[in-house]
DRENPAGU-701867 format. One line per 4 residues: number of its first residue (from 0); their letters; for each residue x, y, z negated of C-alpha. Coordinates in pm, whole numbers, plus 50000, padded with zeros to 5 digits. Each point is the difference from the previous one (the first is absolute). Layout:
REM DRENPAGU-701867
NUM> a> X:Y:Z ~ ... .
***
This chain:
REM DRENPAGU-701867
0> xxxx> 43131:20273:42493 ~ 50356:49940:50012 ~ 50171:49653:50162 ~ 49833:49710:49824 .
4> xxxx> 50292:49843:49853 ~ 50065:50334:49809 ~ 49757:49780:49763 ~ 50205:49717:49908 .
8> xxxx> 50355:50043:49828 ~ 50289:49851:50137 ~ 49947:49649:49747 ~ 49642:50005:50193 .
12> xxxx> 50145:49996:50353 ~ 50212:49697:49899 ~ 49762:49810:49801 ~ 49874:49631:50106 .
16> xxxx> 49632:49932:50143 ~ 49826:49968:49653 ~ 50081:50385:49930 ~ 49969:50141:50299 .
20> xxxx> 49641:49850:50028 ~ 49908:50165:49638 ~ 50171:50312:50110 ~ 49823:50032:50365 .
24> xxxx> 49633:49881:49813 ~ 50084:50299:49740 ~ 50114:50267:50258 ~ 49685:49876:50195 .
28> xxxx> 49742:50055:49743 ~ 50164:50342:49901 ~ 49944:50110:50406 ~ 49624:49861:49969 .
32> xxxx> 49947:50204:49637 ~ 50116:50313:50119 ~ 49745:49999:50331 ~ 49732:49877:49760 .
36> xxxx> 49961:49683:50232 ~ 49802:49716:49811 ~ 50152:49655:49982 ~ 49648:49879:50188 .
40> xxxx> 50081:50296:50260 ~ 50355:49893:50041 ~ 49921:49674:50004 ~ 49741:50013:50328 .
44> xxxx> 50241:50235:50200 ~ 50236:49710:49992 ~ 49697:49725:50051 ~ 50049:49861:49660 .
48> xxxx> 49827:50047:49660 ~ 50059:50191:49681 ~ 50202:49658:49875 ~ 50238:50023:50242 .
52> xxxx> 50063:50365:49916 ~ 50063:49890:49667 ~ 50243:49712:50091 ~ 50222:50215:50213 .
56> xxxx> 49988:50311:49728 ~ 50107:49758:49723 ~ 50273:49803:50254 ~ 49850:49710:49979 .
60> xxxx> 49989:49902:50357 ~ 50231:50060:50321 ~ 49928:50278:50217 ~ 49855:50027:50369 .
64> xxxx> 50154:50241:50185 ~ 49703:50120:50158 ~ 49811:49990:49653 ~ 50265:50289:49902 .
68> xxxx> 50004:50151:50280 ~ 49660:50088:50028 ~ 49992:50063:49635 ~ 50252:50227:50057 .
72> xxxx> 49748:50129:50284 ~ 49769:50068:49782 ~ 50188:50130:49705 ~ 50123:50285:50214 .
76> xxxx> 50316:49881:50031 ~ 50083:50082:50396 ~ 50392:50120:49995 ~ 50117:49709:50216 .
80> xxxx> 50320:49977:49794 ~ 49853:49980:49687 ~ 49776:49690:50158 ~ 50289:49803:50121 .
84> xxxx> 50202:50097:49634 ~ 49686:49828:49836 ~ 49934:49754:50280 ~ 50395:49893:49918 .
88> xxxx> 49943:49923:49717 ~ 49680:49779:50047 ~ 50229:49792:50219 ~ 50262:49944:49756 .
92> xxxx> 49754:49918:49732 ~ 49830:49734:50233 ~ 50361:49807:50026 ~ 49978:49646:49873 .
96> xxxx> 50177:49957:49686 ~ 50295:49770:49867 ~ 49709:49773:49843 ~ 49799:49919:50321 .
100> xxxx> 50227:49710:50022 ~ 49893:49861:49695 ~ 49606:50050:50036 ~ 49964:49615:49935 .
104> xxxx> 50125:50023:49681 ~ 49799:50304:49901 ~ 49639:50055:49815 ~ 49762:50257:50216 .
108> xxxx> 50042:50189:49636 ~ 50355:50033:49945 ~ 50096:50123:50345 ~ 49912:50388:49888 .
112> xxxx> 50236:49964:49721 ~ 50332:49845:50248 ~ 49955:50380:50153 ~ 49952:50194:49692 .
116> xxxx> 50286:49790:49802 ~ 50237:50064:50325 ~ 49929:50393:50001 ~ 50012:50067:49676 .
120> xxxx> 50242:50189:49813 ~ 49993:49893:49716 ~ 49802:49660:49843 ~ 49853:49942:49675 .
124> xxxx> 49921:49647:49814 ~ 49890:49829:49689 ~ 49978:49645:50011 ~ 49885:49762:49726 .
128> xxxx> 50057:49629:50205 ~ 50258:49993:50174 ~ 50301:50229:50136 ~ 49879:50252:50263 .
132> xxxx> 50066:49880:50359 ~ 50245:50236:50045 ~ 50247:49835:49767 ~ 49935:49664:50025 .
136> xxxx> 50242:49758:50153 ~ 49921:49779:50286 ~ 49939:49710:49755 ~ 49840:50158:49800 .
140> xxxx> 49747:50119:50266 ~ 49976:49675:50130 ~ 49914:49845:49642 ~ 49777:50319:49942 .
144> xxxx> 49791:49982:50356 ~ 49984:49565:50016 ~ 49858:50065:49650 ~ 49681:50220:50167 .
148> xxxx> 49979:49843:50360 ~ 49958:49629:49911 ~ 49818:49952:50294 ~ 50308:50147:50232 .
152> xxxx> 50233:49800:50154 ~ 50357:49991:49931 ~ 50061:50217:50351 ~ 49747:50242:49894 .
156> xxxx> 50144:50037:49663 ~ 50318:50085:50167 ~ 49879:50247:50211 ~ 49822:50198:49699 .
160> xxxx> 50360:49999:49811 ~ 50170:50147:50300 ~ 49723:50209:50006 ~ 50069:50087:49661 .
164> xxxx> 50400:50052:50031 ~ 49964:50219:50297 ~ 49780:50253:49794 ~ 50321:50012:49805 .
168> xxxx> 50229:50184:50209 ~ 49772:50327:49910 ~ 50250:49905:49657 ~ 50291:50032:50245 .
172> xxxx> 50229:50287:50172 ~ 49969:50195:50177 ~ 49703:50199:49845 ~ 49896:49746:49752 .
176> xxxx> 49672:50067:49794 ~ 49974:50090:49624 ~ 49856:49751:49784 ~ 49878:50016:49647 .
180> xxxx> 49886:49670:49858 ~ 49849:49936:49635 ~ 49968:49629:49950 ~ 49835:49814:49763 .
184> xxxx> 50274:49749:49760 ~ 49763:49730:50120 ~ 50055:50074:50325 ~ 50403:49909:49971 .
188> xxxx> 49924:49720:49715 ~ 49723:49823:50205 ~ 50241:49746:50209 ~ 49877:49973:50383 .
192> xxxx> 50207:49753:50153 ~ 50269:49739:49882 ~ 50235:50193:49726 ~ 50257:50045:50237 .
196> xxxx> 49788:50214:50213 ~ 49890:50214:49682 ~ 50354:50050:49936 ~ 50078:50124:50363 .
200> xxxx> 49714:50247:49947 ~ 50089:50107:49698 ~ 50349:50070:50070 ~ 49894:50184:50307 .
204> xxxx> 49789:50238:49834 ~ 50265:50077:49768 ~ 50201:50114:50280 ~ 49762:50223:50165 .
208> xxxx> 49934:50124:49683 ~ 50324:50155:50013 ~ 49919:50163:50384 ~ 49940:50370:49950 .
212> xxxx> 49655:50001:50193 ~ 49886:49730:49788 ~ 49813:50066:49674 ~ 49918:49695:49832 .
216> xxxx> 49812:49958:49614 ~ 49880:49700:49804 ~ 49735:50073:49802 ~ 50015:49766:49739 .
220> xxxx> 49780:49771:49808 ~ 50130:50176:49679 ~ 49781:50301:50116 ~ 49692:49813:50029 .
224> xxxx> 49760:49995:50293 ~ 50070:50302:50295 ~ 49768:50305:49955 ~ 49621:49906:50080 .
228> xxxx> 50116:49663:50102 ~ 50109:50125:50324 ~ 50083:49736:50260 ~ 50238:50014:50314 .
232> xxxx> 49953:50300:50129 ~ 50211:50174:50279 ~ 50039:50386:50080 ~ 50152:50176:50316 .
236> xxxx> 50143:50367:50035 ~ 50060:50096:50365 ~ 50290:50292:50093 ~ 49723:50168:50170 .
240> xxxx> 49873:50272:49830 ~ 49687:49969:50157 ~ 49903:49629:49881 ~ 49866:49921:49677 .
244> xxxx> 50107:49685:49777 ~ 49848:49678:50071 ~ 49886:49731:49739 ~ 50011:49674:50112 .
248> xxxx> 49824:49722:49756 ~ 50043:49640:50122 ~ 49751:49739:49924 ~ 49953:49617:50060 .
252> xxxx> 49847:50032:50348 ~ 50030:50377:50112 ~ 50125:50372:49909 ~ 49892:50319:49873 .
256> xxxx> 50159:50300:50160 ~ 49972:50322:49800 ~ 49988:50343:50167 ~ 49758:50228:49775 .
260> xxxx> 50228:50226:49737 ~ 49771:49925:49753 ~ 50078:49637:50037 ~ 50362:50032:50059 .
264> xxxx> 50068:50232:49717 ~ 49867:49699:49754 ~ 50265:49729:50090 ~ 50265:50308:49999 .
268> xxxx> 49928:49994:49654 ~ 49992:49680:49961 ~ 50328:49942:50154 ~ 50168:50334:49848 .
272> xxxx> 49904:49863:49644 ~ 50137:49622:50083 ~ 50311:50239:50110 ~ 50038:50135:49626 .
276> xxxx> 49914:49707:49775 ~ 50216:49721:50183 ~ 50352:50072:49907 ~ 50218:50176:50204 .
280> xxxx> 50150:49826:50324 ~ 50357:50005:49815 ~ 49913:49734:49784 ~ 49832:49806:50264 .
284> xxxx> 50339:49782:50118 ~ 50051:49911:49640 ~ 49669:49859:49975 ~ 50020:49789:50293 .
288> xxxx> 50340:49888:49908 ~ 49806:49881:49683 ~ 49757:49853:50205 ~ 50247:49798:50188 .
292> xxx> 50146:49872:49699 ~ 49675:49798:49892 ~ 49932:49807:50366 .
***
């Protein structure tokens, strides 16, 4: 077996906690596979269970070192370089992230999808409310999230909209993120706020419409209802070769995270054909500018 890090490509080796974790769970359950080692096996070597097998194969927990290292034990894996390449990368997929110093202002739910939204390459939306959080402005966030948390106070509000701007500066150089929104008309019609802040946000997204990462479609009320009635739905595409999409489908008081093919290739679809039918992003500043017009 040749040095472990022979496994990952070079956007691997530079990828943020959220990836790394997927990638060390998958290269883990690959070692386990090819010595025929049962999860339940693997599992009691490490004095855990068949669940916790499961949660470090699918990244969905940090690693122990000593966990991996006597899974590596018992995978066969003895090279002592190739343990310290793996090892590495454990540690670096353990360090805290940018949003640890905003856990106040986070749901238990939504904390997997900070690291998956960070590390991915490139981020898919449809939203039928509001403007994703991506593009909104700080008013506009502020009018969006006082709107939900009635019960927050106004120093929690504000520390869920900086919350919200940081996740932003994925949007900014020097490796910003690719984004491809479809949003519903209703979404930019429906005012949140005072009319000056819809303006602001309108404006803005007219701008960033124009940024060459940014795809941005309205699908309008002239086409009639989105395919199947779909509602906000949100799709991620790593660089890694190695990790598959993820759908993540956000609801009143928790999240869906979708890993399964089967699953994923659905809301492809779904998003693919929203893709096609709204018109093309070209036409999109004239129809905010239109927009604008009637505040």
């Amino acid at each position: 077996m040749g040095d472990m890090t022979e496994m990952f490509d070079s956007d691997s080796l530079q990828s943020g906690p959220t990836a790394l974790r997927l990638l060390i769970g998958a290269q883990l359950r690959r070692l386990r596979e090819s010595c025929g080692i049962t999860r339940e096996e693997a599992g009691y070597a490490i004095r855990g269970s068949h669940s916790k097998i499961s949660r470090m194969e699918s990244g969905r927990t940090g690693f122990k070192k000593r966990d991996v290292a006597d899974l590596l034990t018992l995978y066969g894996v003895t090279d002592d370089a190739e343990r310290a390449s793996l090892l590495a990368l454990v540690h670096q997929a353990n360090a805290p992230s940018w949003w640890h110093d905003y856990r106040d202002a986070i749901p238990d739910w939504f904390e997997p999808y900070l690291g998956l939204e960070h590390d991915a390459a490139l981020i898919r939306t449809h939203e039928v409310q509001f403007v994703p959080g991506l593009l909104q402005t700080r008013d506009y966030a502020r009018a969006v999230i006082a709107q939900g948390h009635e019960q927050d106070s106004p120093e929690q509000v504000e520390r869920r909209v900086a919350l919200r701007m940081r996740r932003q500066e994925i949007l900014t150089p020097p490796t910003p993120r690719k984004l491809w929104a479809v949003m519903d008309e209703g979404a930019l019609r429906r005012r949140v706020g005072s009319e000056a802040t819809m303006r602001a946000q309108l404006e803005h997204l007219a701008r960033v419409a124009e940024q060459p990462h940014i795809t941005l479609q309205v699908f309008p009320f002239a086409s009639g209802s989105a395919i199947g009635g779909v509602g906000p739905v949100t799709m991620l595409r790593f660089a890694q070769a190695q990790l598959n999409d993820v759908v993540y489908l956000e609801h009143l008081t928790g999240a869906q995270y979708l890993t399964k093919e089967s699953d994923v290739r659905h809301y492809r679809h779904l998003l693919d054909e929203l893709g096609v039918l709204a018109p093309p992003p070209a036409e999109t500043p004239a129809l905010l500018d239109r927009i604008i017009e009637r505040l």
